[in-house]
Structures are given as C-alpha cells and as structure tokens.
N, C-alpha and C positions, 0 to 999 in steps of 0.2 A: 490469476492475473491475466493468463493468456486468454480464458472466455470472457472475463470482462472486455478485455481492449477488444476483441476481434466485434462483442456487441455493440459498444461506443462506435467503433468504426463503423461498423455496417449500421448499426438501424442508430440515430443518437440521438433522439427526440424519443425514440419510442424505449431508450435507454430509460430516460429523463422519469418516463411517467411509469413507467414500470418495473426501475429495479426498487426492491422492500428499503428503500432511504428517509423516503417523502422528502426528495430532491425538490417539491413545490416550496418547501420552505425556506430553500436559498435563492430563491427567485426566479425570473422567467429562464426557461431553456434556451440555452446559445447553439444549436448544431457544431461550428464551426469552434469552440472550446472544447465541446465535450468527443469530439474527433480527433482535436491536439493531443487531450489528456487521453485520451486511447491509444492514442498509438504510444505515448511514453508509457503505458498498461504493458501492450505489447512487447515493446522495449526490453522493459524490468521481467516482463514472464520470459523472453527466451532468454535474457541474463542469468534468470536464477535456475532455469532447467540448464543450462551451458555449467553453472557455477556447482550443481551436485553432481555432473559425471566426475569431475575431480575436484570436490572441496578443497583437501588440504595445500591446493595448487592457487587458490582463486578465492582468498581470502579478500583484496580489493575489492573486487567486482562485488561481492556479497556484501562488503560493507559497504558500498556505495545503496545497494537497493536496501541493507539496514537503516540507512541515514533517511531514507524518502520515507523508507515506514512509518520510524518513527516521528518525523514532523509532520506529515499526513496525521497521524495518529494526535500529537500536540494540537497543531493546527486547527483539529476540529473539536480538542476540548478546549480551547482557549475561546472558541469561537460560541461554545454552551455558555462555557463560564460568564464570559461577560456581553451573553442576553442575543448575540447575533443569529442563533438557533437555540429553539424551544429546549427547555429540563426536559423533553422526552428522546431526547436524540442520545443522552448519556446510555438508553438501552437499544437505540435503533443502533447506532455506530458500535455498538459493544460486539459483534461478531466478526463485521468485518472492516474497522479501520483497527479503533482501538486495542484488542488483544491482539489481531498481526502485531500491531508498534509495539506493544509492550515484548512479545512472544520474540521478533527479530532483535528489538533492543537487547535482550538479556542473550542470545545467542551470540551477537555481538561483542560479549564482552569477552576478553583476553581469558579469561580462566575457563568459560563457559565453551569457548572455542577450541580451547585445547583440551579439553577432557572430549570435545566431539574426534575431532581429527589428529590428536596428538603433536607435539612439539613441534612437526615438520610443518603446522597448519599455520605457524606467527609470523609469517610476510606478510 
C-alpha cells in the first residue's frame, strides 16, 4: 500500500499508464484523483504497519482498512459484472484488489481474528 500511494503521489499520470491495470479502461486520467486516492494509499499503508507492531491492541484501526478492502475489492467486481469494465479485469484485478478483499475480509472475521491474536484481540 505504502509504494503504491507514495507512486500515485509522486508521478500519477505516469501511475495511470503504467501500473499492470489497464487503468485506460476506466477512462481518461484525473492527476488530481489519483493523488487523493494515494495519499488515502498512504494512509491505510502506515495504518496497517502501525496496526501489526501490536495487533491484538488495534483491532479498529485494522478493521477499518478491512472494510476499504473489501469494498474496493466489491466495488470493482460489481463494476465487471454489469459491463463498466471488460470480463478481462476478473484476472487483471485478481492479484491486487480482489484477493486482498477477500484475504482481509476473512481475517476480519471474529473467529479468524482470534485464532491470530487470541481472546485479548476482540475490542
């Protein structure tokens, strides 16, 4: 998360045409979007490095970047599904939206969370 956003931020047109997405198919490049969503890139990467020096302290803050995962992850299959981006994206987004969403989603869950960090982990 952290080199994506610090890319978005710094070069975010040259983000656009060069990360393996084919971002050309959501339309023309915004600079001024794709530096917003970087920086909340950014955001979510030192959240989640802050949230594994003590997991079982920081169960919020982790579900909160669980929650963006996973609609990030929704969000751009809803968006296959009914035709807003190509049937090829189901494998372009399959490394890096979709299995984060699914992979945080199930970490997320109360039994999943507490077999990682134990009982003391359910604040």
């Amino acid at each position: 998360m952290l080199v994506n956003g610090i890319w978005m931020v710094s070069q975010a047109l040259e983000w656009f045409v060069n990360i393996p997405a084919d971002m050309l198919a959501t339309g023309q490049p915004n600079g001024h979007l794709i530096r917003d969503v970087g920086f909340a890139y950014l955001v979510f990467g030192f959240a989640l490095n802050w949230c594994a020096l003590e997991l079982q302290n920081r169960r919020a803050v982790f579900l909160m970047i669980a929650f963006f995962m996973v609609a990030h992850a929704i969000g751009h299959a809803v968006e296959i599904l009914i035709g807003l981006l190509p049937v090829s994206h189901w494998w372009i987004d399959l490394p890096l939206v979709l299995l984060p969403g699914l992979i945080f989603g199930v970490l997320a869950l109360p039994r999943v969370w507490v077999s990682m960090v134990g009982d003391g982990g359910r604040r």
